[in-house]
OpenMM code with the backbone's topology and positions (N, CA, C; nanometers):
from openmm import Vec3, app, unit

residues = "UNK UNK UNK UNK UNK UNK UNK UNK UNK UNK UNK UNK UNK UNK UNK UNK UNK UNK UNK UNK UNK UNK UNK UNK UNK UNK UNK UNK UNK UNK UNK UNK UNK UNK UNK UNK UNK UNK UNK UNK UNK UNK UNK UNK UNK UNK UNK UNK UNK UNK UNK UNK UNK UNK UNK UNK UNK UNK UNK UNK UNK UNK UNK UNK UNK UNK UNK UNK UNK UNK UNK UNK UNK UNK UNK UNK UNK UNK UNK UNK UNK UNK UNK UNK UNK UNK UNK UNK UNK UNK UNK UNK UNK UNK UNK UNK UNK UNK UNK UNK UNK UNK UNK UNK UNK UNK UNK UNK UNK UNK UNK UNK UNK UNK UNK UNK UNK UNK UNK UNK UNK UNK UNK UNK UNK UNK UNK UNK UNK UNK UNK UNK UNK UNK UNK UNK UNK UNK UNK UNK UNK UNK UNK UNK UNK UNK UNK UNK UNK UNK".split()
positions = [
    Vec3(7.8973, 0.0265, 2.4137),
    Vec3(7.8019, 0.0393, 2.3073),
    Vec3(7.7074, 0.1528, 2.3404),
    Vec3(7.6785, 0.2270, 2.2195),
    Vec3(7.6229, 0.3440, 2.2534),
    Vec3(7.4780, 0.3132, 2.2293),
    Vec3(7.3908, 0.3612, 2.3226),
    Vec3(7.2025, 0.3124, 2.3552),
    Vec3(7.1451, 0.4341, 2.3308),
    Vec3(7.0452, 0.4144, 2.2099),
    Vec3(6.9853, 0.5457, 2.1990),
    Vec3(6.8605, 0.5105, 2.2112),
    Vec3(6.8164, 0.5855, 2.3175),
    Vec3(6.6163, 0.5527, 2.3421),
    Vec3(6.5756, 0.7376, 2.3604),
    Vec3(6.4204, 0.7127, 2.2850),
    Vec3(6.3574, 0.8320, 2.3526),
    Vec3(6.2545, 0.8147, 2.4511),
    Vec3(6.2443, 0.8895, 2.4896),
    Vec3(6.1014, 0.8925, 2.6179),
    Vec3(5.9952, 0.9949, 2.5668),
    Vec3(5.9346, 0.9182, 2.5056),
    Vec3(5.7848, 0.9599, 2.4761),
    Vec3(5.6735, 0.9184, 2.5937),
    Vec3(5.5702, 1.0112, 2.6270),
    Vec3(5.4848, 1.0238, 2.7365),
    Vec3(5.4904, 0.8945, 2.8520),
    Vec3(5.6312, 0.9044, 2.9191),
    Vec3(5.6800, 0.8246, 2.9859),
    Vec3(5.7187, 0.6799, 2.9414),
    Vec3(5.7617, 0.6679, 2.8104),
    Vec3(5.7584, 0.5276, 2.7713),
    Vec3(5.9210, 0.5199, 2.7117),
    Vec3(6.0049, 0.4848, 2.7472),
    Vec3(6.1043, 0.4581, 2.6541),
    Vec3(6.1563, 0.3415, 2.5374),
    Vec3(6.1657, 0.4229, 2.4350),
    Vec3(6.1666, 0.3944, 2.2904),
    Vec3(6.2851, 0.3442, 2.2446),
    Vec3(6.3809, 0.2977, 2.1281),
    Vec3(6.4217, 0.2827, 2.1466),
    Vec3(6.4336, 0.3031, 1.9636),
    Vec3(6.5496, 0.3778, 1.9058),
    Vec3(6.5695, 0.4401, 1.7781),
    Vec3(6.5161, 0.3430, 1.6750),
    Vec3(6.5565, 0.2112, 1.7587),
    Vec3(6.4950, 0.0877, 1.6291),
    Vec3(6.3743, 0.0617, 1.5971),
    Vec3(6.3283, 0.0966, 1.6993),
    Vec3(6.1646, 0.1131, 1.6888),
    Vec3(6.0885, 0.1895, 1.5806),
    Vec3(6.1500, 0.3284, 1.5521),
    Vec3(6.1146, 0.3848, 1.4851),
    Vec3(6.1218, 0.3946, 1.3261),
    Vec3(6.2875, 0.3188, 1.3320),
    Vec3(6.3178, 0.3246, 1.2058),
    Vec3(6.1959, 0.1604, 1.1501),
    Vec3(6.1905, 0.0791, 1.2252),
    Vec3(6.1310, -0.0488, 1.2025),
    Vec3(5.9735, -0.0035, 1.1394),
    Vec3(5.9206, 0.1397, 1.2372),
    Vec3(5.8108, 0.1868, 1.2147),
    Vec3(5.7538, 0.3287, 1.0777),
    Vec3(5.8968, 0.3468, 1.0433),
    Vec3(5.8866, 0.4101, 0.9096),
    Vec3(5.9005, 0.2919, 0.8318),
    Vec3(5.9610, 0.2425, 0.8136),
    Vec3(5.9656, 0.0880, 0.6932),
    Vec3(5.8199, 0.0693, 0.6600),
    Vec3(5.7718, 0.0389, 0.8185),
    Vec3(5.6013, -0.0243, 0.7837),
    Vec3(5.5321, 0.0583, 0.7287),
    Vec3(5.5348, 0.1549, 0.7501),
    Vec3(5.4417, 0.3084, 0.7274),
    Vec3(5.4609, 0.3224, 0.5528),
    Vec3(5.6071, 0.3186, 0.5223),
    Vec3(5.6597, 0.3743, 0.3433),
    Vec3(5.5458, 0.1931, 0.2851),
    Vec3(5.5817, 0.1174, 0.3342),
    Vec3(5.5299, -0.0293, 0.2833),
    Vec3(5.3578, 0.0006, 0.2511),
    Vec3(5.2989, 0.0361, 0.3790),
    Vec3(5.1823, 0.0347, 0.3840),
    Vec3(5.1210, 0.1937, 0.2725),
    Vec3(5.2008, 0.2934, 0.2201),
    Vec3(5.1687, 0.3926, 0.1569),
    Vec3(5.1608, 0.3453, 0.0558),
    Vec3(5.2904, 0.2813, 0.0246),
    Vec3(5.2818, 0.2537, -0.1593),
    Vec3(5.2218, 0.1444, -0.1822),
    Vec3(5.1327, 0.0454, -0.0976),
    Vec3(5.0631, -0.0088, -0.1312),
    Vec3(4.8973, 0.0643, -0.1388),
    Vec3(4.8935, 0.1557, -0.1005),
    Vec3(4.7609, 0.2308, -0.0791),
    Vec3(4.7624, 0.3156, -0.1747),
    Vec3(4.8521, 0.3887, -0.2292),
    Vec3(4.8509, 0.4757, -0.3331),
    Vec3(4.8866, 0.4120, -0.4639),
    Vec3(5.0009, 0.3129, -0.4774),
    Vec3(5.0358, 0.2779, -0.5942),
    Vec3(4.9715, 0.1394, -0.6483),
    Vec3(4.8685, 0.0694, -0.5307),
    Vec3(4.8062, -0.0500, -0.5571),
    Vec3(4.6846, -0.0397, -0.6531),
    Vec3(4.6686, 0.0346, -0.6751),
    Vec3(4.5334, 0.0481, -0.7381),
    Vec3(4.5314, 0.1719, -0.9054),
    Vec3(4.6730, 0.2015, -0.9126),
    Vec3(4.7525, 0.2137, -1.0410),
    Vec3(4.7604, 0.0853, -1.1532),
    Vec3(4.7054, 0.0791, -1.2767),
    Vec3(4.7060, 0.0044, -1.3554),
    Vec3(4.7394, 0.0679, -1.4590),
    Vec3(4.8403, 0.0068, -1.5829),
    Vec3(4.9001, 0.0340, -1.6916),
    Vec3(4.8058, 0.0267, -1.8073),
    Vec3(4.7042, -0.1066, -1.8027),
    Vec3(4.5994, -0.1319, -1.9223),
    Vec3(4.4846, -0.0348, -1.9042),
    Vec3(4.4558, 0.0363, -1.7864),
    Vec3(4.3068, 0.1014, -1.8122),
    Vec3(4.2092, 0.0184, -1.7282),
    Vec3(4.1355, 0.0990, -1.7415),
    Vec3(3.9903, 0.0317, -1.6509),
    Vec3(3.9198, -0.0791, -1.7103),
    Vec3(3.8984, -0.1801, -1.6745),
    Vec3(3.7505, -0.2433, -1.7976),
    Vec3(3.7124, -0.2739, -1.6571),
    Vec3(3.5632, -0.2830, -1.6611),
    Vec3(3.4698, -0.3109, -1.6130),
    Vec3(3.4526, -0.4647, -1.5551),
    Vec3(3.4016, -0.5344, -1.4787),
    Vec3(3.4634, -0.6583, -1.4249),
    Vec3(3.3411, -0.7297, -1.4971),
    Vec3(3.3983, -0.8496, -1.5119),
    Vec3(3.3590, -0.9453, -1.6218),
    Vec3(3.2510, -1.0094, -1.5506),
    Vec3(3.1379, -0.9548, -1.5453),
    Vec3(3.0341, -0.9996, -1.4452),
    Vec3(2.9122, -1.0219, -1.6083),
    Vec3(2.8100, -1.0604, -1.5437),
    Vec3(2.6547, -1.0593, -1.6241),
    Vec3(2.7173, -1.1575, -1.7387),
    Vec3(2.7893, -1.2864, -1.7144),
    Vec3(2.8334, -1.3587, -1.8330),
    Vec3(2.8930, -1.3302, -1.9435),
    Vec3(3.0091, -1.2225, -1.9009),
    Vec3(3.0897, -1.2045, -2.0068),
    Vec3(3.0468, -1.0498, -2.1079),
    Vec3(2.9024, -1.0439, -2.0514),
    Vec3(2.8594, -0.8879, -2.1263),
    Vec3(2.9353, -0.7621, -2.0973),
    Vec3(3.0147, -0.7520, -2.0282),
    Vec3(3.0389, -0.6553, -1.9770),
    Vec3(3.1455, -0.5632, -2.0817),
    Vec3(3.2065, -0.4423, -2.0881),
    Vec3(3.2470, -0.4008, -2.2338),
    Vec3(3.3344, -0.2838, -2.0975),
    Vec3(3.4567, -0.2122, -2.1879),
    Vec3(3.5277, -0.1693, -2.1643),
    Vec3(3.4889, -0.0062, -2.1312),
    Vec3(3.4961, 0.0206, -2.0218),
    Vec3(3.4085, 0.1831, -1.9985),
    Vec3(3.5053, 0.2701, -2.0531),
    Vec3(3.4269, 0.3680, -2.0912),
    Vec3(3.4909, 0.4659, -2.1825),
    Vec3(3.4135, 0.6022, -2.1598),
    Vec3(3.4884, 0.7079, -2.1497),
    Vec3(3.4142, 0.8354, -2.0799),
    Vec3(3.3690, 0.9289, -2.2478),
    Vec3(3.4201, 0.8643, -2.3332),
    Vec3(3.3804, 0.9269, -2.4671),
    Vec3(3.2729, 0.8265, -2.5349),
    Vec3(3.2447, 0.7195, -2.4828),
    Vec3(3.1197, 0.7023, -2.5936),
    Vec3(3.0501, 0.7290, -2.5054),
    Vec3(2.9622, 0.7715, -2.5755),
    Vec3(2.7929, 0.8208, -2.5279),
    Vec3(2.6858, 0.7309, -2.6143),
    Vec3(2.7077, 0.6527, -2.5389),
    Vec3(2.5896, 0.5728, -2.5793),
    Vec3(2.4696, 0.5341, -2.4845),
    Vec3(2.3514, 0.6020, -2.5120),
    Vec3(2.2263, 0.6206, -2.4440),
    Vec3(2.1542, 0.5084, -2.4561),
    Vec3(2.1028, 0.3986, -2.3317),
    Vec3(2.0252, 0.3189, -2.3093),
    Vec3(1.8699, 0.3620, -2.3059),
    Vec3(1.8142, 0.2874, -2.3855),
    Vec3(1.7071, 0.2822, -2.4151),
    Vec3(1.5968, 0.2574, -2.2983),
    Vec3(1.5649, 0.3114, -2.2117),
    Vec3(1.4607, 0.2508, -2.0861),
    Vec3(1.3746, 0.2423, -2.0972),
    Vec3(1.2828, 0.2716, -2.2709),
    Vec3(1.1308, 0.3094, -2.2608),
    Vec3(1.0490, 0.2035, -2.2392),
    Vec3(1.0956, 0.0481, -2.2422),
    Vec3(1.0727, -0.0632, -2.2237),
    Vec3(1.0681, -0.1231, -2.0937),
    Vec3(1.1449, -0.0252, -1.9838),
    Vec3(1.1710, -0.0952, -1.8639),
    Vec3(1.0609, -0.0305, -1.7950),
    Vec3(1.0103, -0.1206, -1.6552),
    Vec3(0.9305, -0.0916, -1.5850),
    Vec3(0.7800, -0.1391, -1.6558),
    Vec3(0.6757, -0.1264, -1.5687),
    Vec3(0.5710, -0.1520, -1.5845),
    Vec3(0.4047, -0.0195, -1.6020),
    Vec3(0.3468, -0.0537, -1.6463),
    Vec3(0.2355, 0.0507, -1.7430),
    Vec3(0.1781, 0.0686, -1.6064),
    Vec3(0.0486, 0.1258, -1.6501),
    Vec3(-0.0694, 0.1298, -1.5460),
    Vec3(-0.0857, -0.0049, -1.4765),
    Vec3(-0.0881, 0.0245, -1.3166),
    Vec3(-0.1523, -0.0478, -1.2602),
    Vec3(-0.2886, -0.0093, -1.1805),
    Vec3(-0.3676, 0.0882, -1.2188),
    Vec3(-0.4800, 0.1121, -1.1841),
    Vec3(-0.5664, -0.0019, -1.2436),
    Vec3(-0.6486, 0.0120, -1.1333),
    Vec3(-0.7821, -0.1159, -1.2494),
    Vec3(-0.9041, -0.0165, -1.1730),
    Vec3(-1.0204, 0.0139, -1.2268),
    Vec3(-1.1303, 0.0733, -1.2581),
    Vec3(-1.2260, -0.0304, -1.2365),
    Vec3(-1.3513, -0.0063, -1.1550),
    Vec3(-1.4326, -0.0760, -1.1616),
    Vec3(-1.5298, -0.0876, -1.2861),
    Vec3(-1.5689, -0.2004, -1.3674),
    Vec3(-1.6114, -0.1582, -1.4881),
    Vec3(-1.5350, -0.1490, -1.6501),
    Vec3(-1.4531, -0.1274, -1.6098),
    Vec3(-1.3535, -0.1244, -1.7334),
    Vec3(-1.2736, -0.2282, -1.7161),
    Vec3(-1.1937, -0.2626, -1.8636),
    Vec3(-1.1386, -0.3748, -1.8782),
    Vec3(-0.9819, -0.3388, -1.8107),
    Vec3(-0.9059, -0.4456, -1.8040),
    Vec3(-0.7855, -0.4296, -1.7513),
    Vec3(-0.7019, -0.4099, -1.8120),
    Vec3(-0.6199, -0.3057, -1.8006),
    Vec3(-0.5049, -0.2586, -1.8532),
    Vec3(-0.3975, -0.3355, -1.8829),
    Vec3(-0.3368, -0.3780, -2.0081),
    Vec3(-0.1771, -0.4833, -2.0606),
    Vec3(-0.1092, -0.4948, -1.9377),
    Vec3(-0.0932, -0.4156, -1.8573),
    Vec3(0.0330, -0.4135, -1.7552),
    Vec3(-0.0196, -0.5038, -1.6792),
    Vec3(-0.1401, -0.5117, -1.5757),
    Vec3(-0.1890, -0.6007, -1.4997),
    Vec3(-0.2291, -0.7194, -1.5268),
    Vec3(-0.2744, -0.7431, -1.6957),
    Vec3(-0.3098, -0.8760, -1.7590),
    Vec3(-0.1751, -0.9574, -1.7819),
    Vec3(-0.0507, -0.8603, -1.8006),
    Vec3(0.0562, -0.9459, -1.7971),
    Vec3(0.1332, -0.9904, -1.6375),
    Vec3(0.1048, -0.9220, -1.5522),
    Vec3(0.1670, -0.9732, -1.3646),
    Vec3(0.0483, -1.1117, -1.3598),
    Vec3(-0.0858, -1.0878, -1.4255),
    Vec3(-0.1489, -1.2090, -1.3454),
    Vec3(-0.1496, -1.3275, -1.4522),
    Vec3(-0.1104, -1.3141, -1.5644),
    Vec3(-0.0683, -1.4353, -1.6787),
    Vec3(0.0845, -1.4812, -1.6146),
    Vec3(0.1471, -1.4243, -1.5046),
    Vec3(0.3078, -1.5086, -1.4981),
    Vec3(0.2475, -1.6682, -1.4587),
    Vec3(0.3267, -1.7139, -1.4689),
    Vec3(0.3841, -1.8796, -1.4226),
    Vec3(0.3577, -1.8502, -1.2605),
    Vec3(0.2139, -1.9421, -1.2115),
    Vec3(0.2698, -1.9574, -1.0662),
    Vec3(0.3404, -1.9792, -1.0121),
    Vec3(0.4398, -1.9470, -0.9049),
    Vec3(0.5509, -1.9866, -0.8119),
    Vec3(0.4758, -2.0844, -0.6909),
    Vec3(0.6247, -2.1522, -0.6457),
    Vec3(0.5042, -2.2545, -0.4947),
    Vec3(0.5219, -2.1579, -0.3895),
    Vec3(0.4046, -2.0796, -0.3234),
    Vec3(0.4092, -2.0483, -0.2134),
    Vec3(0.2902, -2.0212, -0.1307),
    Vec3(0.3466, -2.0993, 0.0061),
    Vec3(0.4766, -2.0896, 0.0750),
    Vec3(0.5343, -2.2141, 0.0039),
    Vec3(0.7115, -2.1988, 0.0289),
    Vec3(0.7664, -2.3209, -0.0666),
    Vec3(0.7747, -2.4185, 0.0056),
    Vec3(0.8255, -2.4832, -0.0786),
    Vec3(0.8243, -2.6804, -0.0446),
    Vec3(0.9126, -2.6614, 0.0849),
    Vec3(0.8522, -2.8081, 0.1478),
    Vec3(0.9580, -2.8242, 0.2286),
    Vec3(1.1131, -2.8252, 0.1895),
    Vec3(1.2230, -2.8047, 0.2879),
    Vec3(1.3486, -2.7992, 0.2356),
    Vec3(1.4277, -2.6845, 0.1394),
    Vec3(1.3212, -2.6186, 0.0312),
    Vec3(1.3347, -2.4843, -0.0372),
    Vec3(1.3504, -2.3770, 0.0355),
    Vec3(1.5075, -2.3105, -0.0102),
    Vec3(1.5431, -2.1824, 0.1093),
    Vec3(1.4708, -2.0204, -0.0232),
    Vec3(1.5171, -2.0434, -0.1620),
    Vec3(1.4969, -1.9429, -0.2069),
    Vec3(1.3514, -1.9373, -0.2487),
    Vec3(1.3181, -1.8292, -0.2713),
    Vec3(1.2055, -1.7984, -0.3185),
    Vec3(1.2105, -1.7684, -0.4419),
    Vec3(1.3047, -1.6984, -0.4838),
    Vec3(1.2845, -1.7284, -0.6303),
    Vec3(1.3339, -1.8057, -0.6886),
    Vec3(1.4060, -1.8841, -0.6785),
    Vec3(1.4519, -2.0219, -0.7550),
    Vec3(1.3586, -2.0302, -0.8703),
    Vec3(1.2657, -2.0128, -0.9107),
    Vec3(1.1998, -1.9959, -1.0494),
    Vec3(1.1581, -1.8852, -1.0954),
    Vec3(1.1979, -1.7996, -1.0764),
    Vec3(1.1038, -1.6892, -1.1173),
    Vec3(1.2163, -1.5784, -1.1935),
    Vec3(1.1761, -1.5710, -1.2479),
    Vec3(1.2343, -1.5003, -1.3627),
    Vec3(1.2602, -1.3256, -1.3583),
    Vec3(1.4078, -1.2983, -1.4109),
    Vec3(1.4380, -1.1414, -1.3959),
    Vec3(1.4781, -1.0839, -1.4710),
    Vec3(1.3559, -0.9417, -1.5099),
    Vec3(1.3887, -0.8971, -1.6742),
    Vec3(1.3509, -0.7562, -1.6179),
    Vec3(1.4051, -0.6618, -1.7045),
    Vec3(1.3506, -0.5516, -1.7167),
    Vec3(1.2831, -0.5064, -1.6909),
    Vec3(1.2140, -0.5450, -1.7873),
    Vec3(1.0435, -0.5422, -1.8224),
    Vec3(0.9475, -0.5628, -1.6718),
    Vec3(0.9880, -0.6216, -1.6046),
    Vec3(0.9208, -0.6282, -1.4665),
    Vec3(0.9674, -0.5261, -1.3707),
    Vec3(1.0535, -0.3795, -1.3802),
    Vec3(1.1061, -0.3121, -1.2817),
    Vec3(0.9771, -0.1938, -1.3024),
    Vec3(0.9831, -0.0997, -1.2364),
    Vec3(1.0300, -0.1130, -1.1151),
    Vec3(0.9948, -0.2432, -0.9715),
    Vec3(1.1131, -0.2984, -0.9207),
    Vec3(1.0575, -0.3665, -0.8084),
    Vec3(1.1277, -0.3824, -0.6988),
    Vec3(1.1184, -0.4527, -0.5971),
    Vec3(1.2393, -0.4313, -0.4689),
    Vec3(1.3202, -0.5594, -0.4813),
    Vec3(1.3310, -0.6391, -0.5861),
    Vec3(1.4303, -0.7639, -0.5379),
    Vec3(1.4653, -0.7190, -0.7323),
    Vec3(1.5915, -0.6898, -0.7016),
    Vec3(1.6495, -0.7425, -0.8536),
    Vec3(1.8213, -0.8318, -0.8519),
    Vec3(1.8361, -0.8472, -0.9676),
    Vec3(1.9517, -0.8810, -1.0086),
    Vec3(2.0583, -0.7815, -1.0939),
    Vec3(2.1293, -0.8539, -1.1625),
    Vec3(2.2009, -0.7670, -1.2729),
    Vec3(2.1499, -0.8095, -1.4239),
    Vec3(2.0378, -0.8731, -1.4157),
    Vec3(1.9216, -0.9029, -1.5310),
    Vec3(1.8559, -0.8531, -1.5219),
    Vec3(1.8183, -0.7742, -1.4002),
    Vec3(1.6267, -0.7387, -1.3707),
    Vec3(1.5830, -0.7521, -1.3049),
    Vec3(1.4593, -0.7059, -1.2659),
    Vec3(1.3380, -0.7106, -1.1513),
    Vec3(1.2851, -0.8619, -1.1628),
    Vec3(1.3043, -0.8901, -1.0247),
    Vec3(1.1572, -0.9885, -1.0012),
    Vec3(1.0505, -1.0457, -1.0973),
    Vec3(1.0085, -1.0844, -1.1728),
    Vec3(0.8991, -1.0856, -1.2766),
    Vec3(0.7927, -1.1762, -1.1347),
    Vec3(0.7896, -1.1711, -0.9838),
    Vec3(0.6552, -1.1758, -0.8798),
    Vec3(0.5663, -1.1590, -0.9383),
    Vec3(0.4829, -1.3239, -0.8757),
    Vec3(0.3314, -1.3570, -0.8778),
    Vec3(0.2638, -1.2767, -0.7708),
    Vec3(0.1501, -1.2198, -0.8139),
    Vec3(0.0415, -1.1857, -0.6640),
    Vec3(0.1216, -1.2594, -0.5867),
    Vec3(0.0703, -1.3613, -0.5916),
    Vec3(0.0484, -1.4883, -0.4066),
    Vec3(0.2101, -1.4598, -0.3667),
    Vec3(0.3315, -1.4438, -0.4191),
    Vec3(0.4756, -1.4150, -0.3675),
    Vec3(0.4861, -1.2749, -0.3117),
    Vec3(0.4123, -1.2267, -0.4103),
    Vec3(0.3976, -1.0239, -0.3584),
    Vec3(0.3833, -1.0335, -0.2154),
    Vec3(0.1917, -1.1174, -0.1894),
    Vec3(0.1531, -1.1130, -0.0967),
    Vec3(0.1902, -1.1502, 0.0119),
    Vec3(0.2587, -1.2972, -0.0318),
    Vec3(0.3138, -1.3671, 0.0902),
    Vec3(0.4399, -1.2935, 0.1888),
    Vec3(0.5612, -1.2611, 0.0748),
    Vec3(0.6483, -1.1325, 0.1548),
    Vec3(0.5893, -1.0218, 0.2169),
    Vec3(0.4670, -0.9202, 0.1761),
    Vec3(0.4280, -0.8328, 0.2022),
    Vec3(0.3624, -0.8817, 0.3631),
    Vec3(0.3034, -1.0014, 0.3755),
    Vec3(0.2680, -1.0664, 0.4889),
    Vec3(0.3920, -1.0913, 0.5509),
    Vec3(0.4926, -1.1349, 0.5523),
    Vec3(0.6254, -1.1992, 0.6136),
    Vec3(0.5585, -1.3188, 0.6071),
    Vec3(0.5179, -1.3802, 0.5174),
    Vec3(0.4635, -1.5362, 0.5336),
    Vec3(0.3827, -1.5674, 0.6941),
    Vec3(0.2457, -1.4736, 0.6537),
    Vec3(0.1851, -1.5224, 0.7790),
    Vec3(0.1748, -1.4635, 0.9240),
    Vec3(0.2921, -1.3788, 0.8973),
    Vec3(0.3746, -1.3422, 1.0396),
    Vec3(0.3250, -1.2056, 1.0730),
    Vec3(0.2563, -1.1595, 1.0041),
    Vec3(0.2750, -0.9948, 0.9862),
    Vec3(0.1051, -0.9706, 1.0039),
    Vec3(0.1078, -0.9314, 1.1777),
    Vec3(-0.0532, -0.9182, 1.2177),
    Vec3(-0.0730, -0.7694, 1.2039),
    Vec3(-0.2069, -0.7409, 1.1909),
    Vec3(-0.2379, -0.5808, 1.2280),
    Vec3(-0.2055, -0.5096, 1.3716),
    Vec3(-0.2089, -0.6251, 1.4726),
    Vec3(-0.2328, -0.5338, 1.5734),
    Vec3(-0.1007, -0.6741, 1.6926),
    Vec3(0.0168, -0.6228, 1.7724),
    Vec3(0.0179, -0.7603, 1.8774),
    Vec3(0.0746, -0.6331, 1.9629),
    Vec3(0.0670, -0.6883, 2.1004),
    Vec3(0.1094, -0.6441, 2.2179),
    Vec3(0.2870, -0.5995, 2.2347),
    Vec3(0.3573, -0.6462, 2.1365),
    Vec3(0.4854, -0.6244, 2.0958),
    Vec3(0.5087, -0.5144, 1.9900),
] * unit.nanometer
topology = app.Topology()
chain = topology.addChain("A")
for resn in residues:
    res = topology.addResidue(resn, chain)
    for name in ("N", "CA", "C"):
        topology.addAtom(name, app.Element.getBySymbol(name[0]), res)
């Protein structure tokens, strides 16, 4: 019986090896190139409860943002307070720090637009954060001194 091996950097091989190792290689290509080929087109993944709509590089349809985000937050000594700040301190208090046993923090608190810009959102929206939640993260709940030896 005829034995065919090569000797690659002192190692001998052995023809089956290789052919065993193109198989894997053609397997592993056309799953990398041809896996991600689809016949129907792109749609967009069915996330935000079903809102989601079929992307299309020809409609141009322009979202409206003039609504998103929040107005002045300056306040003036003396003058009355600006809509933007009369509406952050009219939200619904949140419990914090939370109840015993409570891991999220927002578990009530509500996420819209209308409350961005902010640093915690969803695929609804910003945070709609009370002061006392602002504060409490901005503290690390407590944790967060001016000055420690660390």
């Amino acid at each position: 019986m005829y034995n065919m091996s090569l000797d690659i950097f002192g190692y001998k091989l052995s023809i089956e090896f290789f052919i065993l190792l193109g198989i894997i290689y053609l397997i592993l290509a056309c799953h990398t190139f041809c896996g991600c080929c689809n016949v129907e087109g792109f749609t967009g993944a069915n996330t935000n409860n079903g809102q989601s709509s079929p992307f299309s590089l020809t409609k141009n349809s322009h979202i409206n943002t003039s609504s998103w985000g929040n107005g002045s937050l300056i306040v003036n000594p003396g003058k009355p307070l600006p809509k933007s700040v009369k509406q952050i301190l009219s939200r619904p208090s949140q419990p914090v720090p939370l109840p015993k046993g409570e891991m999220l923090m927002f578990a009530n608190t509500p996420f819209k637009a209308e409350c961005c810009p902010n640093a915690y959102s969803t695929s609804t929206g910003c945070a709609c954060m009370t002061t006392n939640q602002y504060n409490y993260l901005v503290t690390r709940g407590g944790n967060n001194v001016p000055y420690s030896e660390y």
